[in-house]
N, C-alpha and C positions, 0 to 999 in steps of 0.2 A: 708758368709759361714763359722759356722763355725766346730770346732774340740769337737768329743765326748771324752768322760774320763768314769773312774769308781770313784768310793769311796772305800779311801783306811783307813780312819781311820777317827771314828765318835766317838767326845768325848764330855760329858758335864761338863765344868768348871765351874767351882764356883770360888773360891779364888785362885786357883792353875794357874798353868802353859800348854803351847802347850807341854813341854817337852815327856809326855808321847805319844801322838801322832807323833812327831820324831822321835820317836824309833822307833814306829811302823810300822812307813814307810820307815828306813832304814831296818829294820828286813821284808818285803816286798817284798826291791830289793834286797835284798838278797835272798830269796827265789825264788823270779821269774827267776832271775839271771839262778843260775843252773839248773831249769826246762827250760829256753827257751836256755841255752846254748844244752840242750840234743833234741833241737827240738822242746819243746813244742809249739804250735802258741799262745795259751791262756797266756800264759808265756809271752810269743814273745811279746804280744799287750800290754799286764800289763805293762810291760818294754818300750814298747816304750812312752805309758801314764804317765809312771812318771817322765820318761827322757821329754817327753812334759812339763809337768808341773811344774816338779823341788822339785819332793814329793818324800822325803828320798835320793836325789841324786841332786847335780848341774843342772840348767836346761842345756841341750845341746839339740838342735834341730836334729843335727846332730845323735847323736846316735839315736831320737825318728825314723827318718826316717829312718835308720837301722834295728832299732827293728820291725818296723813299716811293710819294706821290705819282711823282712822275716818271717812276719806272712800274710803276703797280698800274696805271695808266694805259702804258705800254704792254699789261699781259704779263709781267715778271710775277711769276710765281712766289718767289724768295721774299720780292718786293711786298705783294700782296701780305705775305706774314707776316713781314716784319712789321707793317703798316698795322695790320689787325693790332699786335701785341703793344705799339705804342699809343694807340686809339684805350685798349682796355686798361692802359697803364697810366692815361692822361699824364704823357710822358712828350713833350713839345707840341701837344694837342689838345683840346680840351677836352677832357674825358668823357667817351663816348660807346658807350656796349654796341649802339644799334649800327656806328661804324663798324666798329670791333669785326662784330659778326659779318656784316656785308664782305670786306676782306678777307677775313676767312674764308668765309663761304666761296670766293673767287678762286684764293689759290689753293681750297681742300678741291675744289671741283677740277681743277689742272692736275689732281693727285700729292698735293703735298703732305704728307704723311703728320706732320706738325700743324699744321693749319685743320687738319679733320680728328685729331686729337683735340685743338681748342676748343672748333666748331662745336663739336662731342659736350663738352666741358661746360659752351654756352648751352648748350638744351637741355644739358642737367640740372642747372641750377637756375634755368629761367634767365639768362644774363644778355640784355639784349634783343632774344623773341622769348615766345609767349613760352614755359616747361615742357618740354616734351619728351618723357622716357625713352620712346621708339626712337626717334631720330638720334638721341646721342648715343643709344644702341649702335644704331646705325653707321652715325661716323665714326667710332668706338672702332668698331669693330676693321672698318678700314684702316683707319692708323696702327692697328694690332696686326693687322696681315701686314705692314709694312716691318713690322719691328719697333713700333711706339710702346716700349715699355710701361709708360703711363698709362696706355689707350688699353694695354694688355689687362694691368691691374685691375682700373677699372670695369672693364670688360666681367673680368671676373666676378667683382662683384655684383653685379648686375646680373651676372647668372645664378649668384646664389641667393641673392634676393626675390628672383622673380621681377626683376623690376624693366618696364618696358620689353620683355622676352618673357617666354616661360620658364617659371626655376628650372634650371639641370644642372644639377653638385659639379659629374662629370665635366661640362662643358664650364664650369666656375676653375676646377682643380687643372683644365688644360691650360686655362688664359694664366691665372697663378704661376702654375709651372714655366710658362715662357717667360712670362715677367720675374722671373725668382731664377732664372737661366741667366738672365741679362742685369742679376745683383739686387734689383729691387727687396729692401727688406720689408717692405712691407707686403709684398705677395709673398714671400719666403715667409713668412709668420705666417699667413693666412692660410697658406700651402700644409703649412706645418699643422695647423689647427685641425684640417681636412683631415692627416692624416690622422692623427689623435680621434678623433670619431669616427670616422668611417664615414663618413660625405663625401660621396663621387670618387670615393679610391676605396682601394682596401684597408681596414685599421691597420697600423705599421706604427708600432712606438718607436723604432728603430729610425722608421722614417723622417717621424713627424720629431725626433732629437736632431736628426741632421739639419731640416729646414728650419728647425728653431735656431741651431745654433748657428747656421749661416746669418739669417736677421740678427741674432742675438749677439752675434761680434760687429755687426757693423755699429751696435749703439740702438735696436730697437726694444723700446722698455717692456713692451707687451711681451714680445719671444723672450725674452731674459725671464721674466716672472715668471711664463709655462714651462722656459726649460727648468726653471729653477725645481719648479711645481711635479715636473715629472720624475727629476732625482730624489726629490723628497718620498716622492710614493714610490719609485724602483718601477718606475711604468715602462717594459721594452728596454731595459738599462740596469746595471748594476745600482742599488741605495745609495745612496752616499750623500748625508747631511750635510758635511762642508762642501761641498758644489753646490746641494741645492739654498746653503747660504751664501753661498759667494754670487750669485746669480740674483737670488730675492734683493740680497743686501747692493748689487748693482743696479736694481730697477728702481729701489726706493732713494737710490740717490737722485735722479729725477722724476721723483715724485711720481712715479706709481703707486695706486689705490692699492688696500689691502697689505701693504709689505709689511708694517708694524707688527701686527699681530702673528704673522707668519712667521719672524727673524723669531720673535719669543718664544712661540712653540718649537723652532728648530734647536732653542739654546735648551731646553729644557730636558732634552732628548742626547745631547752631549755634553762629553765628559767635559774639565776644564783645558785640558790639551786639544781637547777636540775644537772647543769652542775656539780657541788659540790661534789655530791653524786656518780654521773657517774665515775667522774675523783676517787675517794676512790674505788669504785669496781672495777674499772679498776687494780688500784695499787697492791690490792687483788688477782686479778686474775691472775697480772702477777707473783707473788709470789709461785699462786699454780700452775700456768699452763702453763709457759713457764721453757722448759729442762735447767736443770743446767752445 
C-alpha cells in the first residue's frame, strides 16, 4: 500500500546539474508553507508531500502527518490516504490500524480508488475492524471498477474461492483478465491457470502459454514452472525439453518447490547436446527473468 505524491519540479538536464530543481522545490515549501499556515488544505497536502518525500525540505514523517492531518481534516481526500497509509505504516505516528481504517474509510467513501482498495485489504485480513469477507468484497470491487489493479486481483480471487461472494470462475477469470491487462503477474499466472483447466473460460493451452508467459517474463516463479511444465508435456504447444528446462531451471533459482526432481527427469530425456543447449537458455533466462 502505498503513498500518492504530486510533481513538484520537472527538469531536462543535459550537462548541468539538479541545482535548479532545489530551488525550486524549496521556493515550493515555501510558498505552500504560508498558504497552508492560512488554512489552505491544498497547501496542507503539498506540505505534507514533500515533508513525505524530503522535496525542498529534510524528510520528517512526522511533520508529513501533520500536514497531512490537517488537510484530511479539511475533507482532502488524497490527504485522508495518505494519512490511512502512514497510521498503518506507524510511519511519523504511532502505529495505529483502527486509525488506518477510519482514514480510509473517509477518503474510500469520497471515491478514492486507493483508499477502498486498502479499506478492502483491512477486512480481509481483520486489520483494524473486526474480518469481514463481504465488506472487502465490497470495497474490492470499487477499487476494481476504478482500475485498482490490486482491487482487481484480489477481487478475483475471491470469486474463485467463494469467499464473502458466491464462487463464479467466470466472474474470478474477468477480474484476472483486467488485472493481467494492467501487467499484474500475478493475475496473468492465475489467468493462465484458468485457462489451463477450464474454470470460468474455455480450456485453451494456447491461451494459458500466453498468460503464463506474460507473468513468467516479468520474474513470476509459479508461471515459470507451469510454462515450464506445459512444454514438457507439449500441452496446446509444440514439446520441447529445453524450454521446458530453461523455465523449470528458472524457477528453481528462486526457490520454487518441486524443480529438483523435474530438471533430472528432463536431463534424462536428452541427449548431451540437448542437455548443452537447455542448460545455456536456462542461464539466459535466468539473467532476464529472475528479480534482481
Amino acid at each position: 500500500m502505498g503513498r500518492s505524491g504530486i510533481i513538484l519540479c520537472l527538469v531536462i538536464v543535459s550537462a548541468g546539474s539538479f541545482e535548479g530543481c532545489a530551488q525550486d522545490d524549496e521556493e515550493a515549501v515555501r510558498r505552500n508553507q504560508a498558504a497552508a499556515e492560512q488554512g489552505d488544505a491544498e497547501a496542507q497536502y503539498n506540505l505534507g508531500v514533500m515533508y513525505a518525500n524530503g522535496e525542498g525540505v529534510e524528510q520528517d514523517n512526522e511533520e508529513a502527518a501533520r500536514w497531512f492531518q490537517a488537510a484530511a481534516e479539511q475533507g482532502r481526500a488524497n490527504a485522508q490516504y495518505d494519512l490511512g497509509v502512514l497510521y498503518a505504516n506507524g510511519e511519523g505516528v504511532e502505529q495505529d490500524d483502527e486509525e488506518a481504517v477510519r482514514w480510509y474509510r473517509a477518503a474510500a467513501e469520497q471515491g478514492d480508488g486507493g483508499a477502498q482498495y486498502n479499506l478492502g485489504w483491512m477486512y480481509l485480513n481483520g486489520l483494524g475492524v473486526a474480518k469481514d469477507d463481504e465488506e472487502a468484497v465490497r470495497w474490492f470491487h470499487a477499487a476494481a471498477e476504478k482500475g485498482n489493479e490490486g482491487a482487481q486481483y484480489n477481487l478475483g480471487v475471491m470469486y474463485a474461492a467463494g469467499e464473502g461472494v458466491a464462487q463464479d470462475y467466470a466472474e474470478a477469470a474477468r477480474w484476472y483478465r483486467a488485472a493481467g491487462e494492467l501487467g499484474a503477474a500475478d493475475a496473468q499466472a492465475s489467468l493462465g491457470a484458468m485457462y489451463a483447466s477450464g474454470e470460468g473460460v474455455t480450456q485453451d493451452y494456447s491461451e494459458a502459454v500466453r498468460w503464463y508467459r506474460m507473468a513468467a517474463e516479468q520474474g513470476y516463479a509459479s508461471a515459470q514452472y507451469s510454462l515450464g511444465a506445459i512444454y514438457a508435456n507439449g500441452e496446446g504447444i509444440e514439446q520441447d525439453n529445453a524450454e521446458a528446462y530453461a523455465w523449470i531451471g528458472t524457477a528453481a533459482a528462486q526457490g520454487y518447490g518441486g524443480t529438483v526432481e523435474f530438471l533430472q527427469a528432463l536431463r534424462g530425456e536428452m541427449t548431451p547436446s540437448q542437455i548443452e543447449r537447455a542448460v545455456e537458455r536456462a542461464r539466459e533466462y535466468r539473467e532476464n527473468y529472475v528479480p534482481q
